[in-house]
TITI-364962 format. One record per residue (C-alpha): residue in three letters; residue number from 0; x, y, z. Coordinates in steps of 0.05 Angstrom, whole numbers, plus 5000, padded with zeros to 4 digits. Layout:
TITI-364962
{site "ALA"; NUM; {X; Y; Z}},
...
This chain:
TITI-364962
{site "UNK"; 0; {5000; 5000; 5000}},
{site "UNK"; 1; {5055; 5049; 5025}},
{site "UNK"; 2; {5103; 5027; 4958}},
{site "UNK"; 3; {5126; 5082; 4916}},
{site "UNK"; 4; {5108; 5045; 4864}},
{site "UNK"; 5; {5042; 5065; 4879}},
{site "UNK"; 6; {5022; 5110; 4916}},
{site "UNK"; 7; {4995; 5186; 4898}},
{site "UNK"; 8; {4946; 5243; 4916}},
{site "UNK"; 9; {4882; 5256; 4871}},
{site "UNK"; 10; {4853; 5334; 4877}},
{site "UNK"; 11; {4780; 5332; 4856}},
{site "UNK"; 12; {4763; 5409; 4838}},
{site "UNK"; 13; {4698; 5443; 4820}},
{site "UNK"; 14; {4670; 5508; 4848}},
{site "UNK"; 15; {4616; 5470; 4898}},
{site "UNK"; 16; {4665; 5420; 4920}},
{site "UNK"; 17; {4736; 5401; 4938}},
{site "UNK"; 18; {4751; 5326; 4950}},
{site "UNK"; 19; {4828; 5302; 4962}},
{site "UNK"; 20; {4850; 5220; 4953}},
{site "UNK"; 21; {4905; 5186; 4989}},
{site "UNK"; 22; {4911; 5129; 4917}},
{site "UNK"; 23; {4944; 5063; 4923}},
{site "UNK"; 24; {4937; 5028; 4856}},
{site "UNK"; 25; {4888; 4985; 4894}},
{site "UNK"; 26; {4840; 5039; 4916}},
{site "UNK"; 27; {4833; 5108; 4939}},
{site "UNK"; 28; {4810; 5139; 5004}},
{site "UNK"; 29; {4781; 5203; 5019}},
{site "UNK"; 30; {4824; 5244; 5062}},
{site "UNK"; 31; {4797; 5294; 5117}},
{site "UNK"; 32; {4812; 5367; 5091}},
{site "UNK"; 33; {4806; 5407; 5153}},
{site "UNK"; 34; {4829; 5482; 5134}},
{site "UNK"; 35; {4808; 5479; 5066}},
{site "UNK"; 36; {4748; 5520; 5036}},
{site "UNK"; 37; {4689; 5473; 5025}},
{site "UNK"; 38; {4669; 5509; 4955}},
{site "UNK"; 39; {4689; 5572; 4924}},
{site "UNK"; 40; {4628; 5619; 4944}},
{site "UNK"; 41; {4649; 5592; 5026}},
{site "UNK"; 42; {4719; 5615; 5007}},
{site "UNK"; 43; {4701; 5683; 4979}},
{site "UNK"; 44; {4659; 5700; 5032}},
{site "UNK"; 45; {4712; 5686; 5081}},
{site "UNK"; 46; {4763; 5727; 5035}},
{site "UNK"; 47; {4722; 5785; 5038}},
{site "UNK"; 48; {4647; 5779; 5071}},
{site "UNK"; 49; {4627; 5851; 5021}},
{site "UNK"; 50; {4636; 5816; 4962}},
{site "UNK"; 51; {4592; 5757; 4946}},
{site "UNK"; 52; {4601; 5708; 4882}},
{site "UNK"; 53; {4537; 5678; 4856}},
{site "UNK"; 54; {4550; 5627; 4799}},
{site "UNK"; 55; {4504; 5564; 4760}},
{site "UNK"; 56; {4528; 5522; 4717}},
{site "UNK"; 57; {4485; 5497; 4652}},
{site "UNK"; 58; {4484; 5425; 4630}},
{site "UNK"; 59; {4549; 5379; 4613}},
{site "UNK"; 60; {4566; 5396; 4532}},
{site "UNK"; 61; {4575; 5352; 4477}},
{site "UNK"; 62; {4656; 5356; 4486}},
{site "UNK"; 63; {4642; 5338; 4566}},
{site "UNK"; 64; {4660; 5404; 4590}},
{site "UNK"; 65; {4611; 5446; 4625}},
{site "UNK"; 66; {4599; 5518; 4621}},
{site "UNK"; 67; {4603; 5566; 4681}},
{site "UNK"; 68; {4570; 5623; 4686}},
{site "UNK"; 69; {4586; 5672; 4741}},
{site "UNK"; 70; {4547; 5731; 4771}},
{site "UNK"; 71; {4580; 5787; 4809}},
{site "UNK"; 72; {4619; 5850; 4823}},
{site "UNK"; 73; {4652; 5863; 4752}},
{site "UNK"; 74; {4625; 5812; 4715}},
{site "UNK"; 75; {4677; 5799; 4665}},
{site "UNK"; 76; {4715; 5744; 4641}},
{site "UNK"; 77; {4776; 5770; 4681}},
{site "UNK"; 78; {4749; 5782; 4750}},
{site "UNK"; 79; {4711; 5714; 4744}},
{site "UNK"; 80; {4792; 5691; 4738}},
{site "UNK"; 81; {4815; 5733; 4795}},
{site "UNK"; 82; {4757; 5703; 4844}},
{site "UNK"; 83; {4773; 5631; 4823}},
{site "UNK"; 84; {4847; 5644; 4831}},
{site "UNK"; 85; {4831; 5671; 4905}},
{site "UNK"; 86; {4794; 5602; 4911}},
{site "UNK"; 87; {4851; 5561; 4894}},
{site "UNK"; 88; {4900; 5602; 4934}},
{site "UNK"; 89; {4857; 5585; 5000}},
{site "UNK"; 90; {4856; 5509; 4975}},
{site "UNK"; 91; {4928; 5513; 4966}},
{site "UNK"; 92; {4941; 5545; 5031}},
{site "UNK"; 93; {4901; 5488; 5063}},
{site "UNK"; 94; {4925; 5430; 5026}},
{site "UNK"; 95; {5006; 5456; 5041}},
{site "UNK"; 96; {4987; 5436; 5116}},
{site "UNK"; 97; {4970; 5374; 5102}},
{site "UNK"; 98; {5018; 5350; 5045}},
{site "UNK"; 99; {5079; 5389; 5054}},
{site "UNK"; 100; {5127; 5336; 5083}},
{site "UNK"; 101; {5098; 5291; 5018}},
{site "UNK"; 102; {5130; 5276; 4951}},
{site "UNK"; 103; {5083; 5234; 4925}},
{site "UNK"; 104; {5049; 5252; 4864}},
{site "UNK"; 105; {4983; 5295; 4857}},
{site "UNK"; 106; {4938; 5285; 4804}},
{site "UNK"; 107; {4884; 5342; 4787}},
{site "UNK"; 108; {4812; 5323; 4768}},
{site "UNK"; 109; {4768; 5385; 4744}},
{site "UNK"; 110; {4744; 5424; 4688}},
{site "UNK"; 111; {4801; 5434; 4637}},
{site "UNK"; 112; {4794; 5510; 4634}},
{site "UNK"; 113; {4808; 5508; 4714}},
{site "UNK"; 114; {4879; 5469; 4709}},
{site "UNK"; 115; {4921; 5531; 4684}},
{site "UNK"; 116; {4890; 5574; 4739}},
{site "UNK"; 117; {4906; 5524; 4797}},
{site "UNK"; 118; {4978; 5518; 4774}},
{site "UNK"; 119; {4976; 5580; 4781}},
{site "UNK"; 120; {4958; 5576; 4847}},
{site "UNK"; 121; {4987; 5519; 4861}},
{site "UNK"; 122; {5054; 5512; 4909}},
{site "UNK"; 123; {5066; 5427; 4916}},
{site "UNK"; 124; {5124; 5409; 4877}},
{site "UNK"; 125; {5097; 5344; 4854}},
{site "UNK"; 126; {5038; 5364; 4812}},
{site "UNK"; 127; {5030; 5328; 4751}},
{site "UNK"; 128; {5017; 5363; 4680}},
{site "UNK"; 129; {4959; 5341; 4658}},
{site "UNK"; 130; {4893; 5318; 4691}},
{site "UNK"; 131; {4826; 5287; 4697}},
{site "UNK"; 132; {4781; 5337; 4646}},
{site "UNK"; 133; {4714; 5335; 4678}},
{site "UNK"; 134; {4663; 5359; 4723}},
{site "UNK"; 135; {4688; 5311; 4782}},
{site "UNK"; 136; {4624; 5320; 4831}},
{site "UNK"; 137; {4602; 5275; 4776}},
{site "UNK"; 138; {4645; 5218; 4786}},
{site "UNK"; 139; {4651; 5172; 4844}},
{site "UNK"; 140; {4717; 5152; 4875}},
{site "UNK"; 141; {4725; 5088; 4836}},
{site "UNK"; 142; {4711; 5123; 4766}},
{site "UNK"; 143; {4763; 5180; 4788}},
{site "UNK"; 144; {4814; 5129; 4819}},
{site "UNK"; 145; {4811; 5084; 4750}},
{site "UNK"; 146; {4825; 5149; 4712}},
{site "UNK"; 147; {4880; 5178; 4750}},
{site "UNK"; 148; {4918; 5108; 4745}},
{site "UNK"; 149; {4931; 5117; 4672}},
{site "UNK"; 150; {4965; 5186; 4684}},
{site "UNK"; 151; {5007; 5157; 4739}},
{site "UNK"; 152; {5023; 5089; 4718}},
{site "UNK"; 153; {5076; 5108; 4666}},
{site "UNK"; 154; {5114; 5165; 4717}},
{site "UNK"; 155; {5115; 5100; 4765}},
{site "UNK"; 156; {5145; 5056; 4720}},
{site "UNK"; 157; {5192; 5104; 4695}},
{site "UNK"; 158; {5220; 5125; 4769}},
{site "UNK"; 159; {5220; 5038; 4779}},
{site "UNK"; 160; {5264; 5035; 4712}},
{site "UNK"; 161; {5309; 5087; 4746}},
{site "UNK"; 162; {5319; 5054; 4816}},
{site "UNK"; 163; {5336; 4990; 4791}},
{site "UNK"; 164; {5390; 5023; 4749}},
{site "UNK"; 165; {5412; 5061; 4799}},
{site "UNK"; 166; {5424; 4998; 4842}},
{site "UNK"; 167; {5459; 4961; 4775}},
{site "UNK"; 168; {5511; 5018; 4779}},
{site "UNK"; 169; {5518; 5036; 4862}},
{site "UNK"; 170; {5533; 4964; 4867}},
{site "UNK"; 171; {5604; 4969; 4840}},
{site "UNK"; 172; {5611; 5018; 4889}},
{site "UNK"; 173; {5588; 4976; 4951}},
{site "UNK"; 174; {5531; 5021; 4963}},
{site "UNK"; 175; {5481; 4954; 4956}},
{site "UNK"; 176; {5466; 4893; 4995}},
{site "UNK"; 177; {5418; 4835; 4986}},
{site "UNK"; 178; {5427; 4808; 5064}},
{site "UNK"; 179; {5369; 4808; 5095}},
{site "UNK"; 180; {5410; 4810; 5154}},
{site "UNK"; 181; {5441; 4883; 5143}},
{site "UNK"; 182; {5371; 4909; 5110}},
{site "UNK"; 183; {5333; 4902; 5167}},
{site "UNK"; 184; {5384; 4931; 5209}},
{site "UNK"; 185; {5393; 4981; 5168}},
{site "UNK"; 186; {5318; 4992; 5156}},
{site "UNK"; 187; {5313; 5009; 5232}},
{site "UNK"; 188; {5373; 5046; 5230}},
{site "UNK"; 189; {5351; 5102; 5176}},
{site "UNK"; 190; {5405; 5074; 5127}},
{site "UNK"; 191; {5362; 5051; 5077}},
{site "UNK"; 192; {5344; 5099; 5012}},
{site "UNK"; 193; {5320; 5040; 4972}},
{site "UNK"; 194; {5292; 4978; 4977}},
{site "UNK"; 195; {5264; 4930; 4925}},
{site "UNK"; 196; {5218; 4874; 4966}},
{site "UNK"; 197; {5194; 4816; 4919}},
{site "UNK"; 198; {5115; 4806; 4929}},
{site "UNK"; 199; {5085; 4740; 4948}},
{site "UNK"; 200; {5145; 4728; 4992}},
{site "UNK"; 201; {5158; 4712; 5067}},
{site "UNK"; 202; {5222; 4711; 5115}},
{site "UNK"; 203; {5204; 4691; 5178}},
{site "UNK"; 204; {5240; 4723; 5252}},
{site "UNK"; 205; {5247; 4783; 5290}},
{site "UNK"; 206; {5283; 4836; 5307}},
{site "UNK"; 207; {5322; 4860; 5375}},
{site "UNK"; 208; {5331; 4937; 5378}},
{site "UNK"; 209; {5371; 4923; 5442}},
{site "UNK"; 210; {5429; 4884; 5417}},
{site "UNK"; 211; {5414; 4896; 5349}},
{site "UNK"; 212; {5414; 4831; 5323}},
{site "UNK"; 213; {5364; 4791; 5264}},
{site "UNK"; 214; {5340; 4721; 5282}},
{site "UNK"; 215; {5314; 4686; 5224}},
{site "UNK"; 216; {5273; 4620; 5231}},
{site "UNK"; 217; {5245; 4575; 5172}},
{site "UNK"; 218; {5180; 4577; 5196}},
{site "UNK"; 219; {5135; 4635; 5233}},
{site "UNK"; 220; {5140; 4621; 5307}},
{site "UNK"; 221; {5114; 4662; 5368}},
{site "UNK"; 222; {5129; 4734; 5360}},
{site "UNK"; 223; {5153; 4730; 5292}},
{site "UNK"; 224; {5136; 4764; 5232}},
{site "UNK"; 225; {5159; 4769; 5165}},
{site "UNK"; 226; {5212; 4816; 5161}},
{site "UNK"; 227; {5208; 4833; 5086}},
{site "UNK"; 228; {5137; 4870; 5115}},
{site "UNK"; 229; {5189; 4897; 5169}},
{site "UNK"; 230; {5232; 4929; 5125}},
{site "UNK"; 231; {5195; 4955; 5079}},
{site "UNK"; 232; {5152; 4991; 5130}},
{site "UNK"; 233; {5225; 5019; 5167}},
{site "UNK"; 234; {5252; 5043; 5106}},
{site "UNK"; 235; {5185; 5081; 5083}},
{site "UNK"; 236; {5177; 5105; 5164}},
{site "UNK"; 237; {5252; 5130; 5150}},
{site "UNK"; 238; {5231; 5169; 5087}},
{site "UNK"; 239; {5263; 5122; 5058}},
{site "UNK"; 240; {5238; 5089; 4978}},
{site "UNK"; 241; {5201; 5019; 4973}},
{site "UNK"; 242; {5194; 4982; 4905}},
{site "UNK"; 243; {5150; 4921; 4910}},
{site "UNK"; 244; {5168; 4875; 4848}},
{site "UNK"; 245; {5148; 4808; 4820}},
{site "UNK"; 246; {5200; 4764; 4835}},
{site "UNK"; 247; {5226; 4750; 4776}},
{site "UNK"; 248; {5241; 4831; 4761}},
{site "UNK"; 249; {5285; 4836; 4825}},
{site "UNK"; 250; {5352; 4849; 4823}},
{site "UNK"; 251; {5408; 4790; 4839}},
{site "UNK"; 252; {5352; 4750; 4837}},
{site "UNK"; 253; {5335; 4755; 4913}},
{site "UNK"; 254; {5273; 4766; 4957}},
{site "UNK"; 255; {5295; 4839; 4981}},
{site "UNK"; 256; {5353; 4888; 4955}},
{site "UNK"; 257; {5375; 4961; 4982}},
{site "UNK"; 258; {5405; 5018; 4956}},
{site "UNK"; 259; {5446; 5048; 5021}},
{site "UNK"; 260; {5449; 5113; 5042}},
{site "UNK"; 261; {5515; 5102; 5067}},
């Protein structure tokens, strides 16, 4: 779930509604976005209680976009820009609370004509070009999650593609292991930037903070638990990268491989 082979934000955007997605490429869940406007005429009003945007929107058009038409002081096509701007400003002010110890990547879901105005707005580094073109209060979480997988799945891939050749060329400079010994050691320890953990696979044992030390057993006994799980969830806990891979894509042909810090 926590891979980063996996694992993104979705930003669903209209003027009645903002809805944010913590995505595995299993599912997504809706995240609590406390400090971010509920809709754009809440966030006006809070930006300046004299000034009060009325909008409606007409039916969804042939080419799936819909129209917005927007009532209020000036009227034009220009301050309608300035007050949406405002709007994503407050949601970006919000949403840097919540994601800004993240990297992961954030997909946008909205009405096309609203993408150039939030990156405009917009202050996360990870924010993908592109987007879901839509009116998103119209989709539910499965439709957006299915869509946003095809924009991510070829950045994940890529970055995979990379890590694995990073580890082909640190490895002639002893900057890799395969023990699963020194991984989970160095898991714990912070020392870990990237680990490759082959799916469908279990190493049995536990680990002793106290003298430091790895038992491994054949077969799960009391207190034990498999220590490929272990790892990986050290290494991401130590902001660290996790690659889950089928086992015939891993590297040296093992159940787990790093990439060491130092």
């Amino acid at each position: 779930m926590f891979s980063s082979a996996g694992r993104f934000f979705l930003l669903a955007l209209s003027q009645r509604e903002v809805r944010l997605f913590l995505c595995s490429r299993h599912n997504a869940s809706e995240l609590e976005i406390e400090g971010v406007p509920v809709s754009m005429e809440v966030a006006l009003k809070q930006d300046d209680p004299q000034k009060q945007l009325q909008f409606h929107t007409r039916t969804m058009a042939a080419g799936g976009e819909r129209a917005a038409v927007f009532h209020g002081h000036g009227g034009g096509t220009e301050d309608s820009k300035n007050k949406i701007l405002r709007y994503f400003q407050q949601i970006d002010q919000g949403l840097h609370r919540i994601l800004r110890e993240e990297r992961a990547p954030l997909v946008l879901a909205g009405v096309d004509y609203l993408f150039p105005i939030y990156r405009e707005a917009n202050s996360y580094a990870h924010l993908l070009d592109g987007g879901i073109a839509g009116n998103p209060e119209e989709w539910m979480a499965g439709e957006l999650h299915e869509q946003a997988l095809q924009i991510v799945a070829p950045l994940f891939l890529k970055a995979q593609e990379d890590a694995l050749a990073q580890y082909a060329q640190w490895k002639a400079d002893g900057r890799t292991t395969k023990g699963l010994k020194a991984i989970v050691q160095g898991a714990c320890e912070g020392r870990i930037d990237t680990l490759f953990v082959a799916a469908g696979i279990q190493h049995w044992g536990f680990y002793d903070p106290e003298t430091r030390s790895v038992h491994l057993h054949e077969d799960a006994g009391p207190g034990d638990e498999d220590l490929l799980d272990f790892a990986a969830l050290h290494t991401f806990l130590n902001r660290g990268t996790v690659y889950v891979l089928k086992p015939e894509d891993m590297p040296d042909s093992g159940a787990v491989a790093a990439v060491l810090r130092y």
